[in-house]
DRENPA-3360 file (N, C-alpha, C; in nm, 2 decimals, always signed):
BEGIN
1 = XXXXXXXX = +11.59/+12.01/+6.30/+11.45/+12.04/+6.28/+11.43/+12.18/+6.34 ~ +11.37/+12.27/+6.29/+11.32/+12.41/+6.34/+11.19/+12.47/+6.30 ~ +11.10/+12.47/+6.47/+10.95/+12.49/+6.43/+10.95/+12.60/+6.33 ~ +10.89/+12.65/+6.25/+10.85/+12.77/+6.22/+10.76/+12.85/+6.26 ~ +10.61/+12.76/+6.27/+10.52/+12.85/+6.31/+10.40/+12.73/+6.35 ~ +10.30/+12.78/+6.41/+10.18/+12.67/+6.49/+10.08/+12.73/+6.46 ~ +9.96/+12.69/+6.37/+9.86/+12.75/+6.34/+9.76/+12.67/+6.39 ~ +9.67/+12.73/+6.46/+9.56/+12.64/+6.55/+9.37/+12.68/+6.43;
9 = XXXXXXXX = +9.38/+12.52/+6.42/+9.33/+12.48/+6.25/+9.18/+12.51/+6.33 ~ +9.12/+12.45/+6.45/+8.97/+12.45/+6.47/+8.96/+12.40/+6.60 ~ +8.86/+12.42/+6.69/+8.84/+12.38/+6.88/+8.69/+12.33/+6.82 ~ +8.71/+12.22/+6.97/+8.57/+12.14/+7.00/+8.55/+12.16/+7.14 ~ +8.43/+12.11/+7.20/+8.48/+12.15/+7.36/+8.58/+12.12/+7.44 ~ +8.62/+12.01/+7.37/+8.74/+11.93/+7.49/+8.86/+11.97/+7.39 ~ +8.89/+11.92/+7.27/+8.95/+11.96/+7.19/+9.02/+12.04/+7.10 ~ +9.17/+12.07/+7.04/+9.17/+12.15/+6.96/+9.25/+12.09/+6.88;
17 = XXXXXXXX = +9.26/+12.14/+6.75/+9.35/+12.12/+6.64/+9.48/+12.20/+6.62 ~ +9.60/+12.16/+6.61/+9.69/+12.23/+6.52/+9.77/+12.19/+6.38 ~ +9.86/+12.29/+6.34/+9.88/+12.24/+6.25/+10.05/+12.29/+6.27 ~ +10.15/+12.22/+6.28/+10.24/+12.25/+6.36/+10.35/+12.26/+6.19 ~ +10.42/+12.39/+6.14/+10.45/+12.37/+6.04/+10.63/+12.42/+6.09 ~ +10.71/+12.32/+6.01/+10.84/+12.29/+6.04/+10.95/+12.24/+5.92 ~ +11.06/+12.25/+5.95/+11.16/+12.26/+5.83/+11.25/+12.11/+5.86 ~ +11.27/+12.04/+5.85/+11.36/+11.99/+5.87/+11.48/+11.98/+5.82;
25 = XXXXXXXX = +11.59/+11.91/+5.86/+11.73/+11.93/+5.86/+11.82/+11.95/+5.71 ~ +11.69/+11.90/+5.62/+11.72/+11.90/+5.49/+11.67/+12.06/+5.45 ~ +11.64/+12.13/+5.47/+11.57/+12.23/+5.43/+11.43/+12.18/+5.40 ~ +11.38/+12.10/+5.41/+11.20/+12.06/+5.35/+11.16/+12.09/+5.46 ~ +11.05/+12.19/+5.37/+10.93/+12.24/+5.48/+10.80/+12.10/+5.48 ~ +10.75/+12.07/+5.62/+10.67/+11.97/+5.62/+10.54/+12.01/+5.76 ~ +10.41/+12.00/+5.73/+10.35/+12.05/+5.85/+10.31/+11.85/+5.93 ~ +10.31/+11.92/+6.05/+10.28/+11.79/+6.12/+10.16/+11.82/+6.22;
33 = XXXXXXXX = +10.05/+11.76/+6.20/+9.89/+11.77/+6.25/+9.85/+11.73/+6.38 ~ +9.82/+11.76/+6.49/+9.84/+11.71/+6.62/+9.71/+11.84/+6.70 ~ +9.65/+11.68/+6.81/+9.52/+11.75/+6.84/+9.56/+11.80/+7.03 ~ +9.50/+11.84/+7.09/+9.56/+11.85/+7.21/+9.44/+11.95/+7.30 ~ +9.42/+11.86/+7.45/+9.35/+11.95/+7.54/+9.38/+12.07/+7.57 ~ +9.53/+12.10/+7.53/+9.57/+12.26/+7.57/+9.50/+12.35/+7.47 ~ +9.42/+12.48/+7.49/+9.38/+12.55/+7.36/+9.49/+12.68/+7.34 ~ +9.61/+12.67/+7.42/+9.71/+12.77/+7.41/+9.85/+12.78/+7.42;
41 = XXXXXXXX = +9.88/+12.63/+7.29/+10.01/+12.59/+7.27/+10.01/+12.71/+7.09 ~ +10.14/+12.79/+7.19/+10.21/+12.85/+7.08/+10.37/+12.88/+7.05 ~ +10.41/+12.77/+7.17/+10.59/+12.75/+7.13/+10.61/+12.57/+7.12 ~ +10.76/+12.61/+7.07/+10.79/+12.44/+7.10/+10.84/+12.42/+7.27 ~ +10.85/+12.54/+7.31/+10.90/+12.58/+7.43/+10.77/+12.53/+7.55 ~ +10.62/+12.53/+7.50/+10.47/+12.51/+7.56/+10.49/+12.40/+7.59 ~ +10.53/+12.33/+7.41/+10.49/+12.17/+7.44/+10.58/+12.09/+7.53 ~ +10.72/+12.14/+7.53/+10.78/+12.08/+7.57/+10.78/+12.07/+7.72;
49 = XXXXXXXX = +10.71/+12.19/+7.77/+10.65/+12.20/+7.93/+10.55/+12.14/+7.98 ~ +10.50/+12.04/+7.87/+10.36/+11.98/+7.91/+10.38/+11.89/+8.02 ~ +10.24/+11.94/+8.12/+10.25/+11.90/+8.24/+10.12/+11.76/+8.21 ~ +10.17/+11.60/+8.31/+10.07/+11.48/+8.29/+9.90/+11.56/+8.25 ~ +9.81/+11.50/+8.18/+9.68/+11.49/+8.15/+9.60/+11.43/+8.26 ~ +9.63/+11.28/+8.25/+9.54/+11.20/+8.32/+9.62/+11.03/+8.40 ~ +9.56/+10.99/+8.47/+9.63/+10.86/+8.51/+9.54/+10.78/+8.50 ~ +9.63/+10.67/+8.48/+9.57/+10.49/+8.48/+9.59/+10.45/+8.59;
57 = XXXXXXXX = +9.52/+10.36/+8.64/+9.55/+10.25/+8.73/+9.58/+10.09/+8.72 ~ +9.65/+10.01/+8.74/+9.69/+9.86/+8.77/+9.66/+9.83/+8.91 ~ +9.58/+9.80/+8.90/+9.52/+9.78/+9.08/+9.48/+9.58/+9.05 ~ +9.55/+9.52/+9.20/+9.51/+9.44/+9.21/+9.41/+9.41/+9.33 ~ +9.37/+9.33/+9.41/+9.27/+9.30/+9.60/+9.42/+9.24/+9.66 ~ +9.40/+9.27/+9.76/+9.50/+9.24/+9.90/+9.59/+9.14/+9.85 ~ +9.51/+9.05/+9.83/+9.57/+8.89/+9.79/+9.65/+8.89/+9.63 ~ +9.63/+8.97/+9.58/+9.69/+8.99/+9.43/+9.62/+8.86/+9.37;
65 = XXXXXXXX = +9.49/+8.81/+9.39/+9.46/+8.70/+9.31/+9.36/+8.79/+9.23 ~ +9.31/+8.89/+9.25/+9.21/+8.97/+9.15/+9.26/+9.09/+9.04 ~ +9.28/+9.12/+8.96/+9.26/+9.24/+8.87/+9.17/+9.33/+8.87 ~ +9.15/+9.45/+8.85/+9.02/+9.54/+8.81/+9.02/+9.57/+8.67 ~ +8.96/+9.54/+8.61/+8.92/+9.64/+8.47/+8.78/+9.69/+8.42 ~ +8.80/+9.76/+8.39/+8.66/+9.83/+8.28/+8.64/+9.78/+8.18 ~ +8.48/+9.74/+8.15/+8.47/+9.68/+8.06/+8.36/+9.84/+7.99 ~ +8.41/+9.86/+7.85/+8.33/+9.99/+7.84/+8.33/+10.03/+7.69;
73 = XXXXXXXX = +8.21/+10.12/+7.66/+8.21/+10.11/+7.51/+8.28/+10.20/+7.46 ~ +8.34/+10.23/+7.36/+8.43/+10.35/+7.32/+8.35/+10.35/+7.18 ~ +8.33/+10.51/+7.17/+8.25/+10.55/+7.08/+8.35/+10.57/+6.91 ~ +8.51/+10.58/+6.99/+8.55/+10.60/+6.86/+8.61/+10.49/+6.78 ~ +8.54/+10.39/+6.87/+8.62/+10.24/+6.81/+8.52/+10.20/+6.76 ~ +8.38/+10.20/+6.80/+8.27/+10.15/+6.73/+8.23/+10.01/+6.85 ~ +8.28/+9.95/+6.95/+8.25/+9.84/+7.03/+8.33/+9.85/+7.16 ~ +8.29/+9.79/+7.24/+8.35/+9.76/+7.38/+8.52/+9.70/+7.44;
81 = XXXXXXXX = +8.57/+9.75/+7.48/+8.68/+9.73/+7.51/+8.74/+9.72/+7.66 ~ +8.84/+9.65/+7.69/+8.88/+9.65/+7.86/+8.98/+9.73/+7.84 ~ +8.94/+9.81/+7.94/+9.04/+9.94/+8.01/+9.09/+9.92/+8.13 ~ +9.17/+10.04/+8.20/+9.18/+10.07/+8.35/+9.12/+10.17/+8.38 ~ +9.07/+10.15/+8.51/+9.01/+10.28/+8.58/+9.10/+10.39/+8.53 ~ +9.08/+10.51/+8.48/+9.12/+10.65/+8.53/+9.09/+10.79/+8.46 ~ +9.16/+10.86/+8.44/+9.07/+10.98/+8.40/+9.17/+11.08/+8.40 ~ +9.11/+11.18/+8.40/+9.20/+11.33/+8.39/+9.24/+11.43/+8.53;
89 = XXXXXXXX = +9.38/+11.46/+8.54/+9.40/+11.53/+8.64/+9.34/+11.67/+8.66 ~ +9.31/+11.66/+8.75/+9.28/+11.83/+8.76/+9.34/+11.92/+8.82 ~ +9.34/+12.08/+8.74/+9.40/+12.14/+8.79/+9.49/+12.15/+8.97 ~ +9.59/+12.13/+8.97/+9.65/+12.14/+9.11/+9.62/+12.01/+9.18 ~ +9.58/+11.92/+9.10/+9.55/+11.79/+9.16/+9.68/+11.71/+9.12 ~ +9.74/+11.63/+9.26/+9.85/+11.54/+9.15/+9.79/+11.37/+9.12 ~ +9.91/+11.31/+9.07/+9.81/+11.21/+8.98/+9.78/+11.09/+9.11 ~ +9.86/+11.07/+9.21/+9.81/+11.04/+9.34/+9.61/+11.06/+9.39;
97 = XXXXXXXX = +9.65/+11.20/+9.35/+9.48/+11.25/+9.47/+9.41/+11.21/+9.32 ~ +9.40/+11.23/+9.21/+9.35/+11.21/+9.14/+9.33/+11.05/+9.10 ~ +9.42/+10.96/+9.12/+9.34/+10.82/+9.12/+9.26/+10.76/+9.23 ~ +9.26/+10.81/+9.35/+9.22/+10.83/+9.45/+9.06/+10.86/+9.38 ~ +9.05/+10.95/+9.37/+8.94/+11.00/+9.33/+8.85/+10.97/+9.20 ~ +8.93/+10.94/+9.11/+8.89/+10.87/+9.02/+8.84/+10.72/+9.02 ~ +8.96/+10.61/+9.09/+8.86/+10.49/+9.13/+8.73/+10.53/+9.24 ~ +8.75/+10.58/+9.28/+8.60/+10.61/+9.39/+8.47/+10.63/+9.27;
105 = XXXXXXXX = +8.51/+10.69/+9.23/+8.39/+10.77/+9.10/+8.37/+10.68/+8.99 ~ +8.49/+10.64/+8.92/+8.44/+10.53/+8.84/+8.38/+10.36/+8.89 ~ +8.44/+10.38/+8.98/+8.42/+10.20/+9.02/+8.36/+10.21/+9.14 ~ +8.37/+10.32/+9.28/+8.29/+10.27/+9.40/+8.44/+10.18/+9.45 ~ +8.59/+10.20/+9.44/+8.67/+10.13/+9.50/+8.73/+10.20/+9.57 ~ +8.81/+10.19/+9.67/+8.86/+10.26/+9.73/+9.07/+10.18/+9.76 ~ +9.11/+10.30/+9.69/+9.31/+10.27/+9.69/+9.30/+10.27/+9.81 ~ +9.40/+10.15/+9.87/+9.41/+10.11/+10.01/+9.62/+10.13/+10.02;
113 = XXXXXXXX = +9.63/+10.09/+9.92/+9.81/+10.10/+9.87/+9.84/+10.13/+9.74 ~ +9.95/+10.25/+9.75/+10.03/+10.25/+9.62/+10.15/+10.24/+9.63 ~ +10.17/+10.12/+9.55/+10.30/+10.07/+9.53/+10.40/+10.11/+9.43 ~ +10.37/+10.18/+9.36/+10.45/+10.30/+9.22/+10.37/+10.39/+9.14 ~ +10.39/+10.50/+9.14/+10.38/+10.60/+9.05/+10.48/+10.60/+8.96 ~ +10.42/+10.53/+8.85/+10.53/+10.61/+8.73/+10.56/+10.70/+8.68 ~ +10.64/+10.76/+8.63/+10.66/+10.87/+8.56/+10.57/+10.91/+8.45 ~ +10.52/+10.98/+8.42/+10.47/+11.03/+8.30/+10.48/+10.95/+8.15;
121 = XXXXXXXX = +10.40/+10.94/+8.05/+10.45/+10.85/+7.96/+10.37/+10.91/+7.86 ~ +10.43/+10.93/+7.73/+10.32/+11.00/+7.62/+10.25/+10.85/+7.55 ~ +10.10/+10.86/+7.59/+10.07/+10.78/+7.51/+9.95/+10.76/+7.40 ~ +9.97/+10.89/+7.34/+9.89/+10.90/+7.20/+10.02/+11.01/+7.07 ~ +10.12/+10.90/+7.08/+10.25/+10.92/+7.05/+10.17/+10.96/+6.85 ~ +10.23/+11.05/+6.81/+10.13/+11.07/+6.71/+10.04/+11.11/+6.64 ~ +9.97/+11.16/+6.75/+9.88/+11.26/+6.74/+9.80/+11.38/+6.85 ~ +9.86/+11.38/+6.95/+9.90/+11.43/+7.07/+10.04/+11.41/+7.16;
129 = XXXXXXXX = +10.00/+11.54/+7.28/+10.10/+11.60/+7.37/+10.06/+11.49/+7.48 ~ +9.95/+11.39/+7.47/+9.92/+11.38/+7.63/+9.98/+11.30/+7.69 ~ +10.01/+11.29/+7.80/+10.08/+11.19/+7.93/+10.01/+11.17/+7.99 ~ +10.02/+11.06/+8.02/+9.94/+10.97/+8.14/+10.07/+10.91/+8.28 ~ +9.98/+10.93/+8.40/+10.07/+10.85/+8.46/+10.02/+10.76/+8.51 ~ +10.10/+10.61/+8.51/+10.00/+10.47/+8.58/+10.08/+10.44/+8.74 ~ +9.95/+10.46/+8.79/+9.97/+10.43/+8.92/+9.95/+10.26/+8.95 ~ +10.02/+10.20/+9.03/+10.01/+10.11/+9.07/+9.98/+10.01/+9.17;
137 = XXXXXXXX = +9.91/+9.99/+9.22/+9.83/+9.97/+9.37/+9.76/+9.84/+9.39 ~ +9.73/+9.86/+9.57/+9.63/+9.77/+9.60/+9.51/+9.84/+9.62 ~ +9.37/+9.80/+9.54/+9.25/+9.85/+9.63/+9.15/+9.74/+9.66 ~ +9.05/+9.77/+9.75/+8.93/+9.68/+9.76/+8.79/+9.81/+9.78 ~ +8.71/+9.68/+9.75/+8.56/+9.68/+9.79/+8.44/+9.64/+9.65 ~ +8.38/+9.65/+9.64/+8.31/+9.60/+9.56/+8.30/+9.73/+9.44 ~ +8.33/+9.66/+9.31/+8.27/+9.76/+9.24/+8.13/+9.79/+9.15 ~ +8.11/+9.93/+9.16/+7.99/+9.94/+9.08/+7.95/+10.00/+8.96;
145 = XXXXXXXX = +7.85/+10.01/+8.91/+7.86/+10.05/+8.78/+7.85/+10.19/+8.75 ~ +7.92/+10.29/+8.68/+7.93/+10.42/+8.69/+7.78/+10.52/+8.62 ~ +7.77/+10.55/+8.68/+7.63/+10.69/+8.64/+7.64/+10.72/+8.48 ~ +7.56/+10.72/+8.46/+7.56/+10.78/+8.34/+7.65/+10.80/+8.21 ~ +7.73/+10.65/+8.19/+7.82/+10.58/+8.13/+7.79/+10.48/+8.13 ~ +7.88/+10.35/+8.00/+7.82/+10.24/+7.95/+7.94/+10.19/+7.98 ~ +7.96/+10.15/+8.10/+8.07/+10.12/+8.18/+8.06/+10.01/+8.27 ~ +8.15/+9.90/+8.30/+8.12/+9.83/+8.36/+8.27/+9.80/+8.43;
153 = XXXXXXXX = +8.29/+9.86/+8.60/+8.39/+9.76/+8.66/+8.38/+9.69/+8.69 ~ +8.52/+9.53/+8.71/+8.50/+9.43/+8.80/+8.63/+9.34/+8.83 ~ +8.61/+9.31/+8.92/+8.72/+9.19/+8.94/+8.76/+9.09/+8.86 ~ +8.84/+9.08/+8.80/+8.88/+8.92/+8.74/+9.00/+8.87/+8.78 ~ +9.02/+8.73/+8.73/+9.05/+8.63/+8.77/+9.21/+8.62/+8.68 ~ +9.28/+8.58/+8.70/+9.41/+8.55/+8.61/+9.36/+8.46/+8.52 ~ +9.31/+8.37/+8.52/+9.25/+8.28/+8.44/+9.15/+8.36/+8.32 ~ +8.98/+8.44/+8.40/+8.95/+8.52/+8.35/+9.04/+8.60/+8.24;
161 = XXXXXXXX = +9.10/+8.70/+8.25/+9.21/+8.82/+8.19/+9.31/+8.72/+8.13 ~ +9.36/+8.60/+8.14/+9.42/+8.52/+7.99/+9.36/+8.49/+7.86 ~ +9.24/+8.43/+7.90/+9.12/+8.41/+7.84/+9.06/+8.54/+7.75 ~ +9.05/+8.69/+7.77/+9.03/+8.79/+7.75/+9.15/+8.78/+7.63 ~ +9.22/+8.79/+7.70/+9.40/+8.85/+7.60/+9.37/+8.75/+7.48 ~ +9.30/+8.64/+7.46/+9.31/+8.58/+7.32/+9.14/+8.62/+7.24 ~ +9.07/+8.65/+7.32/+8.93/+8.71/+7.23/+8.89/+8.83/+7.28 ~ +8.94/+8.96/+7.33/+8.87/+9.08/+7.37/+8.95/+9.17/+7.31;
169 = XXXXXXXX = +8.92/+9.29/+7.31/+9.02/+9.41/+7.25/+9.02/+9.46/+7.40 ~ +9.16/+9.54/+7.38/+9.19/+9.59/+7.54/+9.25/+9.69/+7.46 ~ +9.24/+9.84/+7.59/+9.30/+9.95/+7.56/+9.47/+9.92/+7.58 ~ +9.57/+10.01/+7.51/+9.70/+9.96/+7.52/+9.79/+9.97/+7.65 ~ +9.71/+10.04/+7.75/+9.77/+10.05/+7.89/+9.71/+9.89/+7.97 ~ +9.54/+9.91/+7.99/+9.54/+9.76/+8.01/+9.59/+9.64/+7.97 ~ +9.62/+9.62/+7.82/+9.71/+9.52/+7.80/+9.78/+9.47/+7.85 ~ +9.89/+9.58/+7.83/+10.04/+9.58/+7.87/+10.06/+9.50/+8.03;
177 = XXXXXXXX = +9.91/+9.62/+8.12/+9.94/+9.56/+8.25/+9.91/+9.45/+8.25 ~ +9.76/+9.43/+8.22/+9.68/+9.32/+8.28/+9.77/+9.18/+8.24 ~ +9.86/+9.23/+8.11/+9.97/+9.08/+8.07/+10.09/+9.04/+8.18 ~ +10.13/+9.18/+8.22/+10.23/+9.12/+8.33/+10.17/+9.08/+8.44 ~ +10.07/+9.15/+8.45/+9.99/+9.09/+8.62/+9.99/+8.91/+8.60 ~ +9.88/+8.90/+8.48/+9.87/+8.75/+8.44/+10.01/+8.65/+8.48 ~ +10.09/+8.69/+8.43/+10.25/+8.63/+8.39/+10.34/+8.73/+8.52 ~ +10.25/+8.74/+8.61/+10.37/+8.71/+8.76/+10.49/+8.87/+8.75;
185 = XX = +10.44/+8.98/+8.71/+10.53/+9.04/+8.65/+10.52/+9.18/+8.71 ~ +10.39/+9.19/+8.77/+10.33/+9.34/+8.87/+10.32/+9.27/+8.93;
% end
């Protein structure tokens, strides 16, 4: 495969478009469409430097008998879905101080332990560069509802979060986790 060329199609505030046009092994020229926070990817050399976006969290309470999730509306799904706390890193922030700061802000909880940082993981495989990293921890305290968001954190139950897994839509990170937590696995 050999890029040819990267034409950047249109920007939104958060967003941009390209249009990433490339040859492959057969000689067919083919363009491949991909949106991305960066507004100043112009190698394959950029992309391939891409540094994490944002982190998740898998947070259980002391006792590991609780889960946290978000329950929250997503505008581009059309209805409500369970997530994890987390958000976007910021500049010079690593994904540590940033979930730190992120459960405080979204939920009012405070990381007490982190038990793994994972590695980086692309997970809008297909139509973005972005990485996330899922952190993995103990937090407590009560959570609350976030400012000016249709957001709701809270504690559940293993029982709760099975119950969920057969009637609720979950984003693809909480799934994943909240299924091994369930099934003895985090």
């Amino acid at each position: 495969m050999k890029l040819d060329s990267i034409e950047r199609k249109g920007d939104g505030k958060f967003l941009h478009r390209y249009d990433l046009h490339y040859t492959n092994d057969e000689g067919v020229p083919y363009t491949y469409e991909m949106v991305s926070r960066d507004g100043g990817i112009d190698s394959l050399e950029h992309l391939s430097g891409h540094r994490p976006d944002a982190v998740v969290m898998a947070l259980t309470d002391r006792e590991n008998e609780h889960f946290v999730l978000i329950h929250e509306f997503r505008l581009e799904l059309g209805h409500r879905i369970y997530g994890l706390p987390g958000g976007l890193i910021d500049p010079g922030e690593t994904p540590e101080e940033c979930a730190e700061r992120e459960l405080r802000e979204e939920t009012g909880l405070k990381l007490v332990e982190l038990k793994e940082v994972l590695p980086a993981a692309a997970c809008a495989v297909g139509l973005s560069e972005e990485q996330t990293v899922c952190v993995i921890g103990v937090a407590e305290g009560e959570p609350h509802p976030m400012q000016g968001e249709d957001t709701q954190a809270r504690w559940y139950t293993r029982e709760e979060v099975r119950r969920f897994h057969e009637t609720a839509p979950f984003g693809s990170w909480a799934l994943i986790c909240s299924w091994m937590w369930v099934n003895g696995k985090l």
